[in-house]
C-alpha positions in Angstrom: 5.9 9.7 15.7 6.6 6.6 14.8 8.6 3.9 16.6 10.7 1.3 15.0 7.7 -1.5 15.8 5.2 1.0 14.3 7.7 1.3 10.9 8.7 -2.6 10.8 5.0 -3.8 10.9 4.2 -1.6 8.3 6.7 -3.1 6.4 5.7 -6.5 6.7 2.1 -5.4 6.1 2.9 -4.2 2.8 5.1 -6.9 2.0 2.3 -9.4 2.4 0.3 -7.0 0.3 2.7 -7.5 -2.5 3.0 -11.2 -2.9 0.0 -12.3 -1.3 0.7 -13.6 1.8 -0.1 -12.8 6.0 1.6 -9.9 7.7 2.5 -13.0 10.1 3.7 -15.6 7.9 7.3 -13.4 8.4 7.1 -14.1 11.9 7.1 -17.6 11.5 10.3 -19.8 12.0 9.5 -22.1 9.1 9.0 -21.7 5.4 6.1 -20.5 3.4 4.7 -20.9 0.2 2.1 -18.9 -1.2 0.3 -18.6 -4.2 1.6 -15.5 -6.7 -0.5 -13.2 -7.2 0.4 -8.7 -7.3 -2.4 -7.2 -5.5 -3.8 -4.0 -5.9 -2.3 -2.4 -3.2 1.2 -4.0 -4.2 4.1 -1.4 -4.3 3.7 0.1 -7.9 7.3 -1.9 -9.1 6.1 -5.0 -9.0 4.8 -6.5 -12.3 3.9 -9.6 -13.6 5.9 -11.4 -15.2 6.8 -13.3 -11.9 7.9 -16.8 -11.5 8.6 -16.2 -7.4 9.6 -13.8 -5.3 11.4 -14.8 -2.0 10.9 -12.6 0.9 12.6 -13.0 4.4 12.5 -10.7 7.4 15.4 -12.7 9.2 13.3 -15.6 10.8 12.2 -17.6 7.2 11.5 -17.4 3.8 8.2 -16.7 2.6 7.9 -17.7 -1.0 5.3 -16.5 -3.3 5.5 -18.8 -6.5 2.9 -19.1 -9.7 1.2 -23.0 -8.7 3.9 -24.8 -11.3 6.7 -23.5 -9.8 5.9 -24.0 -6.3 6.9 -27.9 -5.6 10.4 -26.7 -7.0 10.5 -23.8 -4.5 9.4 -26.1 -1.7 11.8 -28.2 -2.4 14.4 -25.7 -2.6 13.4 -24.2 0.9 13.4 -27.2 2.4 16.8 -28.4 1.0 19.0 -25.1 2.6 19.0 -23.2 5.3 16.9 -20.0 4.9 19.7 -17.6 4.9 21.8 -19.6 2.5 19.1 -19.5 -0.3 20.1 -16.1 -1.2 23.3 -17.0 -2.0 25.3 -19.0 -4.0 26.7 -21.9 -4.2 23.3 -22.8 -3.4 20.6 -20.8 -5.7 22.5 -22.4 -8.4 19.9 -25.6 -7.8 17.0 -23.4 -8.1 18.4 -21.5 -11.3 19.3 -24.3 -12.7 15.4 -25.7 -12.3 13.9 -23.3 -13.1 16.3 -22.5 -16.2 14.6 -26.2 -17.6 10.8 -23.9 -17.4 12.6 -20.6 -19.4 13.1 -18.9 -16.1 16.1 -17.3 -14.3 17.2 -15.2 -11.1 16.4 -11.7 -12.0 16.8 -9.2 -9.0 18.2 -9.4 -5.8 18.3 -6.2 -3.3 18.5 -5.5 0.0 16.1 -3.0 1.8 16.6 -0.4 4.7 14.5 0.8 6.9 14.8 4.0 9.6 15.8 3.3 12.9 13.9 6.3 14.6 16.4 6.2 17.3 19.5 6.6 15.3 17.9 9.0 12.6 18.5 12.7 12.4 19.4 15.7 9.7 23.3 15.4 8.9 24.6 18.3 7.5 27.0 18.8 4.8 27.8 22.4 4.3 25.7 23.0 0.9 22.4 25.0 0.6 19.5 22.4 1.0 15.8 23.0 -0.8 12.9 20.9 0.0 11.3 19.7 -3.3 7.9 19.0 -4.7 6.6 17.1 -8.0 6.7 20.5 -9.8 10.1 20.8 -9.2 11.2 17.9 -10.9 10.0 18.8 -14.6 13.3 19.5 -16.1 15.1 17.1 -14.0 14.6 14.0 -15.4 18.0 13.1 -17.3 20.7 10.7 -15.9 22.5 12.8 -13.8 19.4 12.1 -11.3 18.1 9.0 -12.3 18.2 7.1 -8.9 16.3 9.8 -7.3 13.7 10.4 -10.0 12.2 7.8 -12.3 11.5 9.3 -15.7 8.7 6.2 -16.2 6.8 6.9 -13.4 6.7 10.7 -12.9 3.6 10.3 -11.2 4.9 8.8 -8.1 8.0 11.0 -7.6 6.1 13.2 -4.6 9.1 14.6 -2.7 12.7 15.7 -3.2 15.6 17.5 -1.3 18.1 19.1 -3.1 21.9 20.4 -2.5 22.9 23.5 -4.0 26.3 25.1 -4.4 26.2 28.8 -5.7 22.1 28.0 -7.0 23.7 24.9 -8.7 21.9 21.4 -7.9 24.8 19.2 -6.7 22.7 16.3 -5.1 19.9 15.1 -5.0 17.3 12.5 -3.1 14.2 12.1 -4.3 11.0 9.9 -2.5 8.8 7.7 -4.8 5.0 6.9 -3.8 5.7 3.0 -4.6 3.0 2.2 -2.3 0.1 3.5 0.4 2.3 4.1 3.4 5.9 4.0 2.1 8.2 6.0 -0.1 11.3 4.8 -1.7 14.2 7.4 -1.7 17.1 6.7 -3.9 19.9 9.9 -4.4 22.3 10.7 -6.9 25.5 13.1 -6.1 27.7 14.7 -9.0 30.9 12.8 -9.3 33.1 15.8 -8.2 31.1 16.2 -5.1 31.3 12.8 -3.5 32.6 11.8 -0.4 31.8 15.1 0.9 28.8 13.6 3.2 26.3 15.1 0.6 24.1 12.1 0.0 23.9 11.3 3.9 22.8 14.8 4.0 20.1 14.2 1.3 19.1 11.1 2.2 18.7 11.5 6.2 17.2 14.8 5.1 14.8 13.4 2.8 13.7 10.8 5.6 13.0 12.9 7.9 10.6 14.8 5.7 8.8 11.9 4.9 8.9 11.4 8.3 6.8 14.1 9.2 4.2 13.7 6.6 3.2 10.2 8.5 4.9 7.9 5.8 7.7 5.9 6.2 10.8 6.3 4.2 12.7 3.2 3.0 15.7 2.5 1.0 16.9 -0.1 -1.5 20.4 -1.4 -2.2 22.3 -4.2 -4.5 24.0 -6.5 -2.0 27.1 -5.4 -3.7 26.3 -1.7 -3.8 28.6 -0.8 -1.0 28.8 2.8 -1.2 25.1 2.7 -1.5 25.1 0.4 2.1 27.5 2.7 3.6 24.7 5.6 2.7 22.3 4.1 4.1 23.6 2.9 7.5 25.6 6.3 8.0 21.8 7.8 7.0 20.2 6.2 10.1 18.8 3.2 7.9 19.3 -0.6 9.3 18.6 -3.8 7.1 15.5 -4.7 7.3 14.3 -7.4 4.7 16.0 -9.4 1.2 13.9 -10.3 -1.7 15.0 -12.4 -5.1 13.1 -12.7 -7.8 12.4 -15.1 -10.8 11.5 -13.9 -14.0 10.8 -15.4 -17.5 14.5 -15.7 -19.2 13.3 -13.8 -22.4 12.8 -10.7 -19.6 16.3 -11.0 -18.1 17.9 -11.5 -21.0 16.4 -8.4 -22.8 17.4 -6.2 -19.5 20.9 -7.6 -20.4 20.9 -6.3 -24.2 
């Protein structure tokens, strides 16, 4: 079994793995700037094109920027507190610097990860069925498009599923993004919120991955707070932030 160390190590392990840094750099209690570069053992989300990506843990920021964008990030670290650089007033400086190279703020998110002490199956009075990747054929439509990812079939591994009368009402589904890790995301019909059905799924889901020996974690817009609520009331605690930079021609075609 895992212990929260065990699970928060392996999440700095793979986040240096993504934007090419040390497992330590996240440790330290100043600044880092690294080179860009998506390795090959990067969780499978991350593409180029990247300008930066800011990762902190809580202690810094550890910035991986392409080489003529990192004296701007630099200077950007060095000019606000750590915390404050994911927030505005102040990551108005670096948009607006980076806006003069054709490159904007693209995603910001916060991530989850499971406190093994808090963690446990919730129930929520509906049937609920463990699902595999064969399961998922004829469920990719947008009723369950946080919990399955129609351009990436191949990583959707695992799944649990609320039923009411043989009817899927819910569900959470786990994405291979990476070696070690799974992403769950969950979708609940509209008339069957509030009902404590994506806790259910969720905390259900995590402790399947769980016992496989990979660690579940879960991703959230800042302003997402019915997504937050989920994921505290799952037995998930915030764990790390990112931002990222992309070219503006990207952002602005995700806006369209």
């Amino acid at each position: 079994m895992f212990t929260n160390q065990d699970i928060m190590r392996a999440a700095m392990r793979q986040s240096a793995l993504d934007i090419n840094c040390r497992e330590e750099d996240f440790l330290k209690a100043e600044n880092v700037v690294v080179r860009s570069e998506i390795g090959a053992l990067a969780r499978k989300y991350y593409v180029e094109p990247i300008a930066c990506n800011l990762v902190s843990y809580g202690n810094n920021i550890v910035a991986s920027a392409k080489e003529e964008y990192q004296e701007i990030v630099k200077a950007y670290l060095d000019k606000f507190s750590f915390y404050h650089c994911f927030e505005t007033p102040n990551m108005h400086w670096l948009e607006r610097r980076m806006n003069e190279h054709g490159q904007k703020i693209c995603f910001m998110a916060e991530y989850f990860l499971p406190d093994v002490n808090r963690i446990k199956r919730l129930p929520c009075g509906y049937e609920l069925r463990v699902l595999t990747q064969e399961d998922f054929a004829e469920l990719y439509c947008a009723e369950w498009s946080n919990a399955l990812c129609e351009k990436r079939k191949e990583l959707d591994v695992l799944g649990v599923g609320a039923y009411e009368e043989g009817r899927l009402i819910g569900l959470a589904g786990c994405s291979a993004d990476c070696a070690d890790m799974w992403q769950i995301g969950v979708d609940v019909l509209p008339a069957y919120r509030r009902r404590g059905v994506a806790s259910s799924l969720t905390s259900s889901l995590a402790m399947e991955t769980l016992a496989r020996d990979k660690i579940p974690f879960y991703c959230s817009a800042w302003s997402n707070i019915r997504s937050v609520r989920n994921a505290l009331k799952s037995g998930f605690a915030p764990a790390w932030v990112e931002m990222t930079v992309k070219p503006e021609a990207v952002v602005d075609e995700m806006n369209r």
